[in-house]
N, C-alpha and C positions, 0 to 999 in steps of 0.2 A: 321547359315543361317538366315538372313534377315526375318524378317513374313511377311506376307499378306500386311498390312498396314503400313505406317506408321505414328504412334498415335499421336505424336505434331503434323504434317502437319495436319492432317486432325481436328484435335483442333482448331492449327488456321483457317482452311478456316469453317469449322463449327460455327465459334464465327462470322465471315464474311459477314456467310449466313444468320446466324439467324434473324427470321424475330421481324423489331421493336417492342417494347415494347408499351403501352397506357404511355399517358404526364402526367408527374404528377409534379409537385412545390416541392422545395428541404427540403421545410418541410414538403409538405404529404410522399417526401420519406423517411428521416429521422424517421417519426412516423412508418410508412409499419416496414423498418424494427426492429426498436427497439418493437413493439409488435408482431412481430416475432420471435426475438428472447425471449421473455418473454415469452410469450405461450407457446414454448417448452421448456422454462424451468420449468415453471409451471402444464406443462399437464402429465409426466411422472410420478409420485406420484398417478395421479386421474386415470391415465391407467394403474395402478399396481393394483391399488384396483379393480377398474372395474375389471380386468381379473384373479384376484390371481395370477400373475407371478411375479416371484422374479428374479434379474439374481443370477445364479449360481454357480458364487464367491464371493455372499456377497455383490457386490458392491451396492452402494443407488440407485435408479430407475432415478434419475436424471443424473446419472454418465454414462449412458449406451450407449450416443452417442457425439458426437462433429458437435456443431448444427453448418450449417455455412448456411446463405443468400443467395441466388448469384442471375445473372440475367443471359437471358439466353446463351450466351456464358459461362460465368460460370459452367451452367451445361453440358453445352458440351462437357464442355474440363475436368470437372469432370470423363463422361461420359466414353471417350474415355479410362480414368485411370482404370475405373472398366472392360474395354474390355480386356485390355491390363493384367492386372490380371487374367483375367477368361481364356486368351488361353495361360497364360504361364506355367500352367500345359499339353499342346498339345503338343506334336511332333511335330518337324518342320517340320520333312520332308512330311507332312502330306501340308504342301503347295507347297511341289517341284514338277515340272512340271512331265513325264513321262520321261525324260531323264536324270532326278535328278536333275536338278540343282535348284536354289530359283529361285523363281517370276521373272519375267522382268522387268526393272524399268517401264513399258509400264503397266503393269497389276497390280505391287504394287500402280503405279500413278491413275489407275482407281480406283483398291478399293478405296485407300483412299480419292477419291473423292465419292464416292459412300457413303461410312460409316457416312463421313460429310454431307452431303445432306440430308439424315436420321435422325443422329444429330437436324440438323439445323429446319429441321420439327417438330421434340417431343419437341424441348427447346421450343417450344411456346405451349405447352400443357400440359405440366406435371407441379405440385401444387406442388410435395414432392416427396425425394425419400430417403430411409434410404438403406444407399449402406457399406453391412458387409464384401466386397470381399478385397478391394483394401487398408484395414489399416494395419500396420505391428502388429506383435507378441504382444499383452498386451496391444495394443489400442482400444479403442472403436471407432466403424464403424461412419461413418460423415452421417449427417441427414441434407439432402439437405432443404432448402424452397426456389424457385423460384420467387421474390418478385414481376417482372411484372406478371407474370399467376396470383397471388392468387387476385394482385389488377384488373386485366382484368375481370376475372371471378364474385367478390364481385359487380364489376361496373353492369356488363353483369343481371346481375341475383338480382340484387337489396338488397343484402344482407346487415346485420348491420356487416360492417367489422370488428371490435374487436373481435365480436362471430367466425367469419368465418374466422380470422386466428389462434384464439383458434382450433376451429377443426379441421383444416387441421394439428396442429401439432401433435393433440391428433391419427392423422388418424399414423402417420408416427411413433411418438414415439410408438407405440404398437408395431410397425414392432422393433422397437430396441429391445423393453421386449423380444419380440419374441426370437431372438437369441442369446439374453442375457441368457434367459432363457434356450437357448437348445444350449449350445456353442458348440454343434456335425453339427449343421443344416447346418451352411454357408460350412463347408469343405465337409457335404454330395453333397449339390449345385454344388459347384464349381466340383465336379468329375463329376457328373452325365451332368450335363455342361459340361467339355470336353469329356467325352467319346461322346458326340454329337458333337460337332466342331471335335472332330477329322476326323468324315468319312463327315463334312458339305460339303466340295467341291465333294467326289465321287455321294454324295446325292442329291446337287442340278441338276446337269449334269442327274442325273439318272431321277429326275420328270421332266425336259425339252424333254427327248428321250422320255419317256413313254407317255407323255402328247401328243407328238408332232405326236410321232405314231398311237396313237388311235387315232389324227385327220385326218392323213392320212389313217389309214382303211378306216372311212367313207366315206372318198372322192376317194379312188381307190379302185377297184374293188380288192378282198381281194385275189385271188388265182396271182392277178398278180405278177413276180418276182420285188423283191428287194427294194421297195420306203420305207416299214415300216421298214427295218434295218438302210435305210442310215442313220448319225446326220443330227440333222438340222441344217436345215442354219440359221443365228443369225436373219433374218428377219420371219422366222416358230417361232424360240422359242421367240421373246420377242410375236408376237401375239399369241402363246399358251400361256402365262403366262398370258397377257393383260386380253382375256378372260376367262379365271379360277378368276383370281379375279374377274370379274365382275359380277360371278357367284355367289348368295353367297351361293345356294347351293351345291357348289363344294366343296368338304376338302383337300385342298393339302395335306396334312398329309398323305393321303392314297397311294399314289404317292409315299413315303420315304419303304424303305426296313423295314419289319415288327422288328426286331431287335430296329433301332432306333425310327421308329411310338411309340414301345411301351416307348423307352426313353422319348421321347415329352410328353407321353400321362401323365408320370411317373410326372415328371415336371410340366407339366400341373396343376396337383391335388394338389400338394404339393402349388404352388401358388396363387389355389383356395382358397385354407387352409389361408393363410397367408392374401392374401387381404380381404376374409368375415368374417376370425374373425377381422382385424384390423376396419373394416367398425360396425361389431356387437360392438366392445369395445369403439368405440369412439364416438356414440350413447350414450350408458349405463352411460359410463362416462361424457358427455356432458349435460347428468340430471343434472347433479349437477351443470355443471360449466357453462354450454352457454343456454342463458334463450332463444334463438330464434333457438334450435337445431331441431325443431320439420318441423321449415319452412325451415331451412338452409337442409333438407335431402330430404323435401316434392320436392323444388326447385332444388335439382341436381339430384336428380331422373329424374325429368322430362326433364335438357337439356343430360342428360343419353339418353334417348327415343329419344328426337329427334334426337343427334346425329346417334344413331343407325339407323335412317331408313335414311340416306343420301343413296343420287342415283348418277348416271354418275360418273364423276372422281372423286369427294367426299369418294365415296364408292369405288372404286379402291383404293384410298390413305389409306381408314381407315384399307382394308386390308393387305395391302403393311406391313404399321406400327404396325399391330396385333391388334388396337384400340378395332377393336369388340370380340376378344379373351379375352384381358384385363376385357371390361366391363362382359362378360360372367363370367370370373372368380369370379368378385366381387359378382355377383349374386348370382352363384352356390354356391360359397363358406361363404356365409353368409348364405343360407337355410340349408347347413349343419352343421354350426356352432348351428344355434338357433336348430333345430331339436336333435341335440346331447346334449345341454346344458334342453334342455327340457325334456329328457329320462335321464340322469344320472347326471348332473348337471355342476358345472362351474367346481370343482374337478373334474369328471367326464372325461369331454372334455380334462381336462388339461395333462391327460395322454399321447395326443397324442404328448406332447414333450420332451416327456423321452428319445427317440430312433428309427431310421429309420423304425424300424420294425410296428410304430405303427403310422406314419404316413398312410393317406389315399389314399386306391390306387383310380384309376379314378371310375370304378363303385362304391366305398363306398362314392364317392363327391356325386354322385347323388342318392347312395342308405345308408342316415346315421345308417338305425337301423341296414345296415350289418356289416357297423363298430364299432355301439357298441355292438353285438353279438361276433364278433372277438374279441374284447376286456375286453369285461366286461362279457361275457359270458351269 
């Protein structure tokens, strides 16, 4: 059966879409990326040390990824490969309509404009991605760097560019130690990831009727027969959904069947984990190696903040794309990080990549000394 999408097409029109790059001379780009690629070859060694992580077969901390450039089409159609990995552990019939059969060419042709459009928005946003899902058997995972973001961004923000493509590499190669170091973590992901795509279509359907009905209680008199059973109609649910995002105090999450809420929340934390330590470690390790680390963090803090308090469609969009989930993540999970590394030490923390078990659930992100009580006793 056919999936949801489909992942070339929606490659190419995401590579289509993606919005231009900033101008550069064929030898600022030539430099971009040749100290891009040097940085990541050089920063994995200083993010071993910083963290005490080794990977787990031995291999040299340099070996732990396959750095590749790209721009952003590149990443999109990277993107798309690590989709397409993460739901081929899913059931397919888990996209067949209620009478069995696969998607419509009508509904496959929407996702995959859909998924592209998404695509085409984050390729202009994302610095790096270390992506462990989509390499085969005894390869090390591909360590994305976006080379127009990092030059947008370095312009945007006034930064000494050498330094700040040192540190984005140092940001990303830790993510490689990371699962270098716990070669259980990416196949933990990847299930816990499908057991969530596998009910995604019952579940979205589900926060569209619940969302849509509680807007019709308010607006109809509540003893009246039948309005809060009906579905909605596709012009109810895209204006339920419009305004919940715009809300930011609303948590669609709550909306999802407590079974999977608790998967997201599960995943959630685990993420936290992953982006504030890599944010703690490439810090620590930037002492040594990027002499203007102190302003390169002072400065993306602060377009961090402004980003965050975007208004009107800005702030629909960053919800749409999880942007303020993301940055939440970095946050929480760097206060957890230092907090845990401050009570029991770098050995200490380092326990938590031994085994699922000792991963952090969502209250130990925000409560660390309960996770090193569970731990360290």
């Amino acid at each position: 059966m056919d999936g949801p999408v489909d992942w070339d097409a929606a490659a190419r029109l995401a590579g289509r879409m993606s919005p231009p790059g900033p101008t550069a001379g064929p030898a600022q780009l030539t430099e971009l990326v040749a100290e891009l690629r040097a940085g990541a070859a050089r920063t994995a060694e200083h993010a071993s040390r910083a963290s005490r992580l080794v990977p787990a077969d031995g291999r040299a901390p340099q070996d732990v990824s396959r750095v590749l450039v790209v721009d952003r089409p590149g990443w999109a159609r990277a993107n798309t490969q690590v989709f397409a990995a993460m739901l081929d552990g899913v059931d397919p019939a888990v996209w067949a309509g209620e009478d069995g059969r696969a998607p419509s060419l009508a509904a496959r042709a929407g996702a995959t404009a859909e998924v592209a459009g998404v695509l085409a928005l984050l390729s202009g946003k994302v610095l790096g991605q270390y992506d462990p899902f989509s390499a085969r058997a005894g390869e090390p995972g591909r360590l994305l760097l976006v080379a127009p973001n990092v030059l947008q961004v370095e312009r945007s923000l006034d930064l000494v560019p050498a330094d700040f493509r040192v540190w984005v590499a140092l940001h990303e190669q830790t993510h490689a130690l990371q699962f270098a170091a716990a070669p259980w973590l990416a196949g933990h992901l990847r299930a816990r990831m499908s057991s969530l795509l596998s009910d995604l279509g019952v579940s979205v359907r589900s926060v569209v009727h619940a969302a849509t009905a509680a807007r019709r209680a308010e607006r109809d008199d509540a003893d009246a027969p039948g309005p809060t059973a009906a579905w909605p109609t596709p012009t109810e649910a895209l204006t339920t959904l419009v305004r919940a995002l715009r809300d930011p105090t609303v948590d669609l999450t709550h909306l999802l069947p407590p079974a999977q809420r608790a998967v997201v929340d599960e995943v959630g934390a685990v993420m936290a984990l992953l982006e504030g330590h890599a944010d703690v470690t490439m810090d620590a390790a930037g002492r040594g190696l990027v002499p203007s680390v102190r302003q390169l963090r002072a400065r993306f803090e602060a377009r961090r903040d402004r980003a965050s308090q975007a208004h009107g469609p800005a702030r629909v969009l960053r919800r749409v794309l999880g942007l303020d989930a993301k940055l939440a993540q970095y946050r929480d999970g760097a206060v957890f990080v230092r907090a845990v590394r401050r009570a029991v030490g770098i050995d200490g923390l380092n326990a938590v990549w031994t085994e699922p078990a000792l991963l952090p659930s969502p209250a130990e992100i925000a409560d660390p000394a309960a996770w090193v009580r569970r731990v360290h006793g």
